[in-house]
C-alpha positions as CSV (number, residue, x, y, z in Angstrom):
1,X,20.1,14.3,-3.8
2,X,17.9,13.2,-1.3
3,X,14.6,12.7,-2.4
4,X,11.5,13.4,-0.4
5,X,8.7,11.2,-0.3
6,X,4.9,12.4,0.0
7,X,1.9,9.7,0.0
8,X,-1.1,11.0,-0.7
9,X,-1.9,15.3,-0.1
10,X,-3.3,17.1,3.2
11,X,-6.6,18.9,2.7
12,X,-5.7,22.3,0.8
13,X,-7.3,24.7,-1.1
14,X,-5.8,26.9,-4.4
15,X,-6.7,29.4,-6.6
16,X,-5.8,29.4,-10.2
17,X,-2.9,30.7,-11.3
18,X,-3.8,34.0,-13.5
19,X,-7.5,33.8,-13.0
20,X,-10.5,35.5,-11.3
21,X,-12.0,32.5,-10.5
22,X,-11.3,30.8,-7.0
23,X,-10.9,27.0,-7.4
24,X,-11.0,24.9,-4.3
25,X,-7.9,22.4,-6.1
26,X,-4.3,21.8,-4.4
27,X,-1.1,21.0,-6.2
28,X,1.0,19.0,-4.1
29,X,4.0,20.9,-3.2
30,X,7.7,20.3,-1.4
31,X,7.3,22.4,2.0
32,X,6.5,21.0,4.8
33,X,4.1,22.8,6.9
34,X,4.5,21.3,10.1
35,X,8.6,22.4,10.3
36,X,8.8,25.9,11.1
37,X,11.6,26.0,9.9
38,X,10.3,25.3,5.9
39,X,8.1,28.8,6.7
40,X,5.5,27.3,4.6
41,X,2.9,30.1,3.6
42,X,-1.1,29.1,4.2
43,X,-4.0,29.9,2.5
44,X,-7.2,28.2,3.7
45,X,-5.0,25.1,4.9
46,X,-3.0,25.2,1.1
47,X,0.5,25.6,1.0
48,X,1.6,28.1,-1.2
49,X,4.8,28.2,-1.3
50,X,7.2,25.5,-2.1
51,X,7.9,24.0,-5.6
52,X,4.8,22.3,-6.8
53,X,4.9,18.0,-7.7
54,X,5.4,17.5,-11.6
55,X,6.4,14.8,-13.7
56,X,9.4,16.0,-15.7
57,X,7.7,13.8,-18.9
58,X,4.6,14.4,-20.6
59,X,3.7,10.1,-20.3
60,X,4.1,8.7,-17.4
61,X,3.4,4.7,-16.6
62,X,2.1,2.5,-14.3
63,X,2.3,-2.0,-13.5
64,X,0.2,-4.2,-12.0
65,X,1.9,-6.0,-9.3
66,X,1.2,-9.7,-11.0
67,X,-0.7,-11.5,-7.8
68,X,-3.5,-8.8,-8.2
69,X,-6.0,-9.4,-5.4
70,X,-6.3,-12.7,-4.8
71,X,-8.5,-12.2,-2.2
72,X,-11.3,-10.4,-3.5
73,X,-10.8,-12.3,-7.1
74,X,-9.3,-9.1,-8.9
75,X,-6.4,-10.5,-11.1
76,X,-3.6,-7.9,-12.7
77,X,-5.3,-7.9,-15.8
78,X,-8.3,-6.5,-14.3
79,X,-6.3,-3.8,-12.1
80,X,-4.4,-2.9,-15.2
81,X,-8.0,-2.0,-17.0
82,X,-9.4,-0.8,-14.0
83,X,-6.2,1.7,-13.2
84,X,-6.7,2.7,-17.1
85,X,-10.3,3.4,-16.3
86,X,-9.0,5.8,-13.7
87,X,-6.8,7.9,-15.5
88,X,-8.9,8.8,-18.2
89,X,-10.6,11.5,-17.1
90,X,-7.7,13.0,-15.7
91,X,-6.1,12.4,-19.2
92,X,-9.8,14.1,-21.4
93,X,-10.0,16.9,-18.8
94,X,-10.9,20.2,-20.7
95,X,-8.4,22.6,-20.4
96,X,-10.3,25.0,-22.5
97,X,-7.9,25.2,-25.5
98,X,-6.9,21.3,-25.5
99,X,-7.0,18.6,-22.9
100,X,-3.8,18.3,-20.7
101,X,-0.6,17.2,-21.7
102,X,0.2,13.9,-20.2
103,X,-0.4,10.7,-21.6
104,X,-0.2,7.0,-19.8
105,X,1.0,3.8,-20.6
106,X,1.8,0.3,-18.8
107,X,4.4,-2.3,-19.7
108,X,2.2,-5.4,-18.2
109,X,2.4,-6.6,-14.5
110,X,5.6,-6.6,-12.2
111,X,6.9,-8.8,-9.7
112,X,7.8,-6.0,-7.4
113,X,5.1,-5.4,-4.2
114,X,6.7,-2.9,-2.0
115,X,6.9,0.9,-2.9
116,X,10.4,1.8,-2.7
117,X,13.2,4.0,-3.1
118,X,15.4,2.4,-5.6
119,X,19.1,3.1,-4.5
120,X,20.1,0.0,-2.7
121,X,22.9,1.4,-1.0
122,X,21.4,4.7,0.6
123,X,17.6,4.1,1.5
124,X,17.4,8.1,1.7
125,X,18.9,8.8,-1.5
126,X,17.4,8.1,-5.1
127,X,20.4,7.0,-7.8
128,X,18.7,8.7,-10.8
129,X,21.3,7.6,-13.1
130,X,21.6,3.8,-12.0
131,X,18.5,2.0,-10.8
132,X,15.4,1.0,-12.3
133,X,12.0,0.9,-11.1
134,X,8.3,1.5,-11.9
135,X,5.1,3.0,-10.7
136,X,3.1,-0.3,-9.2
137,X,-0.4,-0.5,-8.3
138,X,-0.7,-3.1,-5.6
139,X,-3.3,-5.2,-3.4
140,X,-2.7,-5.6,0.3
141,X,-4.8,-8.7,0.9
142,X,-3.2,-10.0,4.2
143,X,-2.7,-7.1,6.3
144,X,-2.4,-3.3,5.7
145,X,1.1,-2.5,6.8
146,X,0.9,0.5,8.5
147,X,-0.2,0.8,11.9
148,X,-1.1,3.9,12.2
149,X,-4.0,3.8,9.5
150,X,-6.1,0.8,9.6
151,X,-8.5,2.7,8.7
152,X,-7.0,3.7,5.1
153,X,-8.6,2.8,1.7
154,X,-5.6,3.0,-0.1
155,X,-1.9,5.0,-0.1
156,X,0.1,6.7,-2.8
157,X,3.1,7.0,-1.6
158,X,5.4,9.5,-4.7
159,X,9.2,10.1,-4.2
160,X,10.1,13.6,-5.6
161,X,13.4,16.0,-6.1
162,X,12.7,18.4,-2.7
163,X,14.7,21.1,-5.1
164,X,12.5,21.2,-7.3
165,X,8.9,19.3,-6.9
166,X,10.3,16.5,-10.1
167,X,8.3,13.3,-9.7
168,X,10.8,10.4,-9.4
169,X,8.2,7.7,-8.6
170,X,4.7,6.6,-7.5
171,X,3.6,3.5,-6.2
172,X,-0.1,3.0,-5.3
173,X,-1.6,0.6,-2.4
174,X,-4.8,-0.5,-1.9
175,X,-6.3,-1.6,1.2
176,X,-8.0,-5.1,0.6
177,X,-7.1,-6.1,4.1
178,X,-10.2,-4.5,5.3
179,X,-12.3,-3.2,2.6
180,X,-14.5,-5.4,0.2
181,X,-13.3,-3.5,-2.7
182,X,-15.0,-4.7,-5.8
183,X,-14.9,-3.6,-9.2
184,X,-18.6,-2.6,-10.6
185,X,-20.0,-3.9,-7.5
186,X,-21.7,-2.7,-4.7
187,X,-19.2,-2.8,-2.2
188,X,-16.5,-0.1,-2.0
189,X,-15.9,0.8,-5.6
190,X,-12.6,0.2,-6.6
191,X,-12.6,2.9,-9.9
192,X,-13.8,5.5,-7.8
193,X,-10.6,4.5,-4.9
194,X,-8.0,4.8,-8.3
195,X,-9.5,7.8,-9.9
196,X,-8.9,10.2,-6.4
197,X,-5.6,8.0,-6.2
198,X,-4.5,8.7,-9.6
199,X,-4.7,12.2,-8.5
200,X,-2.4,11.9,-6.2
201,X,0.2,9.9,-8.5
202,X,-0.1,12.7,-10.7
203,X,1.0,15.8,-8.4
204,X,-2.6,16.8,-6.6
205,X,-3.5,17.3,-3.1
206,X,-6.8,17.6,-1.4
207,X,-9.6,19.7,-2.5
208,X,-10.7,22.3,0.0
209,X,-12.0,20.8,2.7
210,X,-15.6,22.7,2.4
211,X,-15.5,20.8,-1.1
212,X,-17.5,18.0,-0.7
213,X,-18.2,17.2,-4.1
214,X,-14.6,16.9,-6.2
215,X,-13.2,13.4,-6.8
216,X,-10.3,15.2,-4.6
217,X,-12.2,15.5,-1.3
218,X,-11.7,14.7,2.0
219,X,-15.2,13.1,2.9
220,X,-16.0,10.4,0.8
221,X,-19.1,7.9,2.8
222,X,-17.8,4.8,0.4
223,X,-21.3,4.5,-1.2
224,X,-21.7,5.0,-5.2
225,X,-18.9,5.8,-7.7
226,X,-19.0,9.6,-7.7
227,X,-15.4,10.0,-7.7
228,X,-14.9,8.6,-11.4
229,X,-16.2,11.8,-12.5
230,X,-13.9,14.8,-12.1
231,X,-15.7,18.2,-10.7
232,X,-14.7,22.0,-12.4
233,X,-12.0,21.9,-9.5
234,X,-10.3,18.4,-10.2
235,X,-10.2,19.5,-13.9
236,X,-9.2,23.1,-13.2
237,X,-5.8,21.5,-10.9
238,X,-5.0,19.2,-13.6
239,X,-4.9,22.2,-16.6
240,X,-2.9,24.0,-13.8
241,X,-0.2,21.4,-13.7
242,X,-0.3,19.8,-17.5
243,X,-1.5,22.5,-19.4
244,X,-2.0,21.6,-23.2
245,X,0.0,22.2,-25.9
246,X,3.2,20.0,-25.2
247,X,3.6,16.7,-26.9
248,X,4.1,13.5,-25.1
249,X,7.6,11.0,-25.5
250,X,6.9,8.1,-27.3
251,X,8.7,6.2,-24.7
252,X,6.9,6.2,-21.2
253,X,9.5,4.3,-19.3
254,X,10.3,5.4,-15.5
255,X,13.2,7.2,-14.3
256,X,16.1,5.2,-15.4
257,X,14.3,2.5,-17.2
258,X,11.7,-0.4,-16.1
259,X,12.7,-3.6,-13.2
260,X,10.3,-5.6,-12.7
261,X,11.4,-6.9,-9.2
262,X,11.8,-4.8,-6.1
263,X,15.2,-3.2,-4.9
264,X,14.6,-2.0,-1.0
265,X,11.4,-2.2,0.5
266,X,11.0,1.3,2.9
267,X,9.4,1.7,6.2
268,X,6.3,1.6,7.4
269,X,5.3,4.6,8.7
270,X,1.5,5.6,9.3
271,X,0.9,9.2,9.8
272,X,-1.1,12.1,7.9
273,X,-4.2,13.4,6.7
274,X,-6.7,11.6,5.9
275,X,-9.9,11.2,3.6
276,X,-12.5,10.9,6.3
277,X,-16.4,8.7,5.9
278,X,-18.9,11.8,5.2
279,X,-20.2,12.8,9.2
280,X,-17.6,11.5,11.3
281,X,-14.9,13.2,13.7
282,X,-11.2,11.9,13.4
283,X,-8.2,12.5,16.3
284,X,-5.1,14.4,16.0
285,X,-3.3,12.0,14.2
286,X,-5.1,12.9,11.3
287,X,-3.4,15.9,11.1
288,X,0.2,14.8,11.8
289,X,2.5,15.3,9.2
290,X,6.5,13.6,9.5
291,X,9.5,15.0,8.4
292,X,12.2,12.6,9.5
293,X,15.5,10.8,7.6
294,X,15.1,12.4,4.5
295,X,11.8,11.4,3.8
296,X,8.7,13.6,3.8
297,X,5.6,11.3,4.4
298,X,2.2,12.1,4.4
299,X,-0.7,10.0,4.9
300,X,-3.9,10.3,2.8
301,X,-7.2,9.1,1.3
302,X,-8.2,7.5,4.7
303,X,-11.9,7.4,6.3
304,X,-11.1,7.8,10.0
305,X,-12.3,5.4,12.5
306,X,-16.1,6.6,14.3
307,X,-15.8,8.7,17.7
């Protein structure tokens, strides 16, 4: 099975499923509207039709990569409270009849700094009954690898079952290449980056794109920590995907098990939508969207650069 590979959502909108009420969420979902041959279906910039992004197990976990930041003085500890942080309100949204069921864990920080799809021997093909891996949050302190989006706060970059919308993997980078990203500071707020990121990691797109208020937005100016708090929408496309009433595996191991160390590092490839600074104009790359070797990629949660 090849596995596709989506980082981050475009800007969609979606309307609850079996309700009168018209929420501006997006599930994350398989087709790709930019092949015509897919034949996605469009509402308002959502794609409707496709299998939606869901993890196959009610706990799902997440690993500091071990060097942190050392840059901005953010060690793994920290991120591993600070990614914690993050999920919560995901985790405590209200469905209404029970919160959602997913639960989160985290085995301690990893070696591994590269997301990655773990078959060794076929880059384009994920070995779901031989390798290991995990879900790593990591810091990109030197340079941001992908040329494309210099202008990118962070990536999540998910691997998923194109037959079905399973969640394989999710790896999470953050931009500290050129951001100050500081935790309970002033600068860019490094919660607020996780919490719309977490999102992402969990199956969600964008928020409509007239939404300027929902943790899932487009438009986010960098200034305050807004997006720790989830909006009626946010909450209404996490019920949607994890409604309550399941029960969580004790064990919240990745596909396959947990390695610590990395197996094949992927490409860099820069292209997709992206979360743009509240009142500025982006070019056409922000709406590219790449379909090549297997691997669907789409870029995300970016501010794009002033006209």
């Amino acid at each position: 099975m090849k596995p596709a590979r989506i980082a981050a959502a475009v800007a969609f909108f979606a309307f609850a499923a079996g309700s009168a009420n018209a929420w501006a969420f997006c599930r994350s979902r398989t087709c790709d509207p930019f092949d015509p041959k897919q034949h996605c279906e469009m509402v308002d910039n959502c794609v409707t039709n496709g299998h939606e992004l869901w993890w196959a197990s009610s706990c799902v976990s997440y690993d500091a990569q071990a060097d942190g930041s050392p840059k901005l003085g953010i060690d793994a500890d920290t991120v591993e409270e600070v990614v914690g942080r993050a999920f919560a309100p995901w985790l405590a949204a209200d469905c209404g009849g029970g919160q959602p069921t997913m639960k989160v864990g985290t085995y301690g920080p990893v070696s591994c700094d590269e997301p990655e799809n773990p078959d060794p021997k076929n880059p384009h093909q994920y070995n779901r009954t031989a390798e290991k891996g995990a879900n790593v949050v990591m810091f990109r302190d030197d340079v941001w690898p992908y040329p494309g989006s210099t202008d990118a706060y962070a990536l999540t970059t998910v691997t998923f079952d194109p037959s079905t919308g399973q969640i394989f993997d999710a790896d999470i980078e953050i931009n500290s290449a050129d951001f100050d990203i500081g935790v309970d500071s002033a600068t860019y707020d490094l919660q607020s980056i996780l919490t719309h990121e977490v999102g992402h990691f969990l199956g969600m797109a964008h928020a409509a794109s007239a939404n300027m208020t929902a943790t899932m937005r487009q438009n986010w100016s960098g200034i305050g920590t807004d997006l720790r708090t989830l909006t009626d929408d946010d909450i209404a496309g996490m019920c949607d995907a994890y409604p309550p009433g399941g029960s969580a595996p004790a064990d919240c191991e990745p596909l396959n098990g947990l390695a610590e160390g990395c197996h094949v590092a992927r490409d860099k490839v820069s292209t997709g939508c992206t979360l743009v600074r509240a009142g500025t104009q982006g070019g056409a790359a922000s709406q590219a969207l790449v379909f090549a070797a297997g691997l669907l990629v789409l870029r995300s949660f970016r501010r794009r650069r002033k006209p």
